[in-house]
N, C-alpha and C positions, 0 to 999 in steps of 0.2 A: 345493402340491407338498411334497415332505419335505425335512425341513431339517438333517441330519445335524451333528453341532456343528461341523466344519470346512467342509462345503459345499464339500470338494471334489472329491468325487464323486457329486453331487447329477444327477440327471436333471432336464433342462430343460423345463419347463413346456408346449413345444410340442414333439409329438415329431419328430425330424430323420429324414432319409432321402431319398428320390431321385424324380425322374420323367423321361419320356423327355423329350430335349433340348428346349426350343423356340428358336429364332429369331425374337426381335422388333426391330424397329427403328421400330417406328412414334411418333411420340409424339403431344402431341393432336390431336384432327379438327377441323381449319377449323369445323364444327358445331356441338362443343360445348364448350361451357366445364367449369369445375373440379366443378358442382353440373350437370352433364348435361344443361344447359336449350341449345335447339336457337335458333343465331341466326339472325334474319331476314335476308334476300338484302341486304336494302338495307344493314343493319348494321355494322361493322368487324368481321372478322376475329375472333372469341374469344382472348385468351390460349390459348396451348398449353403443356400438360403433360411431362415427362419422358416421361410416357406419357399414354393415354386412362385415363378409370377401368376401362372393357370390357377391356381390354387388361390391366390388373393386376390385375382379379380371374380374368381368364383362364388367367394366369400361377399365382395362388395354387389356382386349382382343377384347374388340371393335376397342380401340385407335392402339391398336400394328396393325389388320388386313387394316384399313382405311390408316393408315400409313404408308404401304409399297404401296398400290393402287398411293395413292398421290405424292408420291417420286418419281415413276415412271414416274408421265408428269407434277411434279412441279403446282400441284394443289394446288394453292394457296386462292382460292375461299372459301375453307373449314376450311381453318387454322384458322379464327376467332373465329369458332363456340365449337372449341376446344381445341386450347391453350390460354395460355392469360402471362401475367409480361415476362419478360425479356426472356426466351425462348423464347415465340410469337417472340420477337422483333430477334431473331438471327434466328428463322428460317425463317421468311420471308426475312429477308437478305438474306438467302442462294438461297431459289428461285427465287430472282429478280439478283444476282450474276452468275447466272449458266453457263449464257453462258463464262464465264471467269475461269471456273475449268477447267481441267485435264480430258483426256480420265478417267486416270484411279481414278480422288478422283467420278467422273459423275459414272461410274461403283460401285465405294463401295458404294455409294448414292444411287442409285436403287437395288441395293441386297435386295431381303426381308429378314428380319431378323424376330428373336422370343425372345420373353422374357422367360429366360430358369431361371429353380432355384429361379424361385419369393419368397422373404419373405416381408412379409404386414407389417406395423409400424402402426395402428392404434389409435391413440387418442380415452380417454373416451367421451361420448356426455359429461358428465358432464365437462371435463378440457375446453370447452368455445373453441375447435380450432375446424375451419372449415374444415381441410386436413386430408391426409393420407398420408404416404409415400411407396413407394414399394422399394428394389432392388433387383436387377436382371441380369443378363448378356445376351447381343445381340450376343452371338456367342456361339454353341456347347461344345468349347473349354474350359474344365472344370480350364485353368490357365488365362483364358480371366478374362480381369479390370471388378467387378461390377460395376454398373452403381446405384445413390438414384434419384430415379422419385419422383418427389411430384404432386398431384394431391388435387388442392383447388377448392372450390364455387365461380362460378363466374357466375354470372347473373345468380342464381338458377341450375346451373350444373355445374358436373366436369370437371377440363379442367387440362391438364397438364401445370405446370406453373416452372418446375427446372426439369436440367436432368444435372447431372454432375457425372464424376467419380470416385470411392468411393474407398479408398484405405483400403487397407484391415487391419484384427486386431481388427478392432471399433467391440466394443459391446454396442448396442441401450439399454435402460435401458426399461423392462415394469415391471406392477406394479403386483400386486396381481390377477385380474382379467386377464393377458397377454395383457394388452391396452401398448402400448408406451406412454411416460411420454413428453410429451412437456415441453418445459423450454418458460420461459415469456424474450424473445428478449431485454426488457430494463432493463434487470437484468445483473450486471456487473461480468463476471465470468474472475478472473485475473485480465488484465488489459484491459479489453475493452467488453461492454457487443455487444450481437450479431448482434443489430441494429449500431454499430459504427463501424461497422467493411470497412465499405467506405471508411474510414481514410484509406484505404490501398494504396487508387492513389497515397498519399504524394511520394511510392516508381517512380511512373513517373513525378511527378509533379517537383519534388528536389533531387531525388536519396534516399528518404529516411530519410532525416535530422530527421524528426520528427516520423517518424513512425515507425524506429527504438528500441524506446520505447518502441513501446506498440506492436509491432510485431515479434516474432521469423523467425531467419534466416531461409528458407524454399528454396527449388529449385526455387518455382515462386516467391518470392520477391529475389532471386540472376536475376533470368533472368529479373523481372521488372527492376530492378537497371542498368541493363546491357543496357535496352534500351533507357533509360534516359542517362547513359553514352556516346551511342554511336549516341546520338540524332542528333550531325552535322558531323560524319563521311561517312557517305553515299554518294552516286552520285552526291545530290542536297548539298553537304556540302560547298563547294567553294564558292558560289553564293545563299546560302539563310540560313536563322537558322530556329528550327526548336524546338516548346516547346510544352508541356503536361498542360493539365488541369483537372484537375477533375469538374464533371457535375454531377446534380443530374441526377440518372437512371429513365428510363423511367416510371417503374414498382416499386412503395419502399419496398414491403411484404420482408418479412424476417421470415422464418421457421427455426428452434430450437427443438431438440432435446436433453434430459438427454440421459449421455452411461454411462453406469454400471459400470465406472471407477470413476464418481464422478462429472467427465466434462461434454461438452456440447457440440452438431455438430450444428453448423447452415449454413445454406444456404443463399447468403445473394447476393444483387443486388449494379452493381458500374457501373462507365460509369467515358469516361472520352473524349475530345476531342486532337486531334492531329493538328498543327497550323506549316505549314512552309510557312515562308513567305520570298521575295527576299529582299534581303540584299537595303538598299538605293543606291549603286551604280550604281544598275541593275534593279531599277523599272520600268524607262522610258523608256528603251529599250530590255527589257525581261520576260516574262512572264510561268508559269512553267506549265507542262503537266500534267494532272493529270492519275495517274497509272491507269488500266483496271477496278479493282474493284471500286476504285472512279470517273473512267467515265462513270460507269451505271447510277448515279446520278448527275454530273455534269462535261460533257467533256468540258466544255469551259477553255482553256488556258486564267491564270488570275497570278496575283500578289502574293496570296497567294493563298492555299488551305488547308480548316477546316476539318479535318476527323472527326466523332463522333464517337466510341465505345459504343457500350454495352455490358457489363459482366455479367456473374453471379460467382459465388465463393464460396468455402465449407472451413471454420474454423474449427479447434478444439480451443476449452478455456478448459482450469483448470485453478483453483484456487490459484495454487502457481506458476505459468508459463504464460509466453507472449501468445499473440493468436499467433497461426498457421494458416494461408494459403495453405488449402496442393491441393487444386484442381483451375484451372482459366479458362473459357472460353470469347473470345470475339469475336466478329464481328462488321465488317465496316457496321454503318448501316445509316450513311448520309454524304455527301461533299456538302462544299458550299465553 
């Protein structure tokens, strides 16, 4: 995918969008276990799954075929019924943005794509998690980024709710029965457990002063840093400043995963607002424009203008190491 130097308006490696609702409640069949093998009568009962595998790949190929349908004419009508946490919120960004893209990013947006080379992450019913996760690659291209789908319960069905992309090498930890092992989010792995991993905005909020600490140098915390550095060099930099905040995210779920390394992957939700405002010598007689994405929300030339972000973001933690940031996505998803 492309890596624009701030990546914060990068398109997500698997494309987002919608399909008609489903309703599932099942989880696994008395039948079969984690690896589909059918138990004999006489046997005990197989563990059971969050879900079946049949059942999650049912789920993924409903959402994949609705998905490219919707992409197509920016059907946004459908998007509620099937995503939900901070995905929802960056893909309906993107289809109320549209008219402000690129022949050519409106062109890779309506490509149907396929989820090729699925492997399923499923939790035991027993481990108490509602999800599952998949990955997969949107493209033929056997050197193409995987992409980790998570798919959670929401309002009694599965909706896709993270789609980020997965850098390769990770190995998911499953257990004896082949279920993937969930890790509990307020368990502190290193230095920061997977629900504190928000602390990442300090890198726009300060350049980092503080999260420094508790964060390993990473490509995306050099480019956050970079753009808190470059926060008043820009066009508007003469006549207005220009600061970061971190916000809570719209959606707070945070998915965790053990990898057979010892560590843990989590998936985890940030947001942050972007604030330039004209300098006091230029309030009374200047007022600043706000760029094409931020005028789908609010064109009125004003004093200042408040961007809001929503993220979502992929960690690793170990135990003897800083967390890792190795994945970011954000979108402009309000101005005021």
């Amino acid at each position: 995918m492309h890596h624009p130097p701030t990546r914060r308006h990068r398109l997500t490696v698997l494309a987002l969008g919608v399909t008609t609702a489903i309703s599932l409640t099942a989880c696994g069949s008395p039948t079969d276990d984690a690896g589909g093998r059918s138990a004999s009568p006489s046997a005990s009962p197989s563990p059971k799954g969050v879900v079946d595998r049949d059942t999650a790949a049912t789920v993924v190929d409903a959402y994949e075929k609705a998905n490219n349908k919707a992409n197509a004419t920016q059907d946004a009508k459908l998007l509620g019924t099937v995503e939900a946490g901070q995905v929802h919120e960056q893909a309906k960004a993107d289809y109320q943005q549209w008219s402000t893209f690129t022949k050519k990013r409106k062109k890779e947006y309506t490509t149907p794509f396929f989820y090729r080379d699925r492997e399923y992450y499923i939790p035991a019913a027993s481990s108490g998690a509602t999800w599952f996760a998949v990955t997969a690659r949107s493209r033929q291209d056997q050197q193409a980024p995987r992409g980790l789908l998570v798919f959670d319960r929401v309002d009694g069905r599965y909706k896709m709710t993270a789609a980020l992309e997965l850098k390769g090498g990770l190995k998911i930890a499953r257990d004896k029965d082949g279920f993937a092992v969930p890790a509990d989010p307020a368990k502190k792995v290193g230095t920061l457990a997977p629900d504190q991993l928000g602390e990442y905005e300090d890198f726009f909020e300060t350049g980092g002063k503080e999260a420094k600490r508790f964060f390993a140098a990473t490509q995306d915390s050099r480019e956050s840093t970079k753009v808190y550095n470059d926060r008043n060099k820009g066009e508007t930099g003469p006549w207005a400043t220009t600061s970061y905040a971190r916000q809570k995210p719209s959606h707070p779920a945070v998915y965790a995963l053990n990898l057979a390394s010892g560590g843990v992957l989590a998936v985890f939700p940030t947001a942050h607002t972007e604030k330039t405002l004209l300098k006091p010598a230029y309030i009374y007689n200047h007022k600043i424009t706000p760029g094409p994405k931020a005028a789908v929300y609010n064109s009125t030339p004003r004093i200042a203008v408040i961007n809001t972000y929503e993220g979502l973001g992929l960690a690793e933690l170990h135990p003897q190491k800083k967390a890792a940031v190795t994945e970011l996505e954000y979108r402009l998803t309000d101005s005021e």
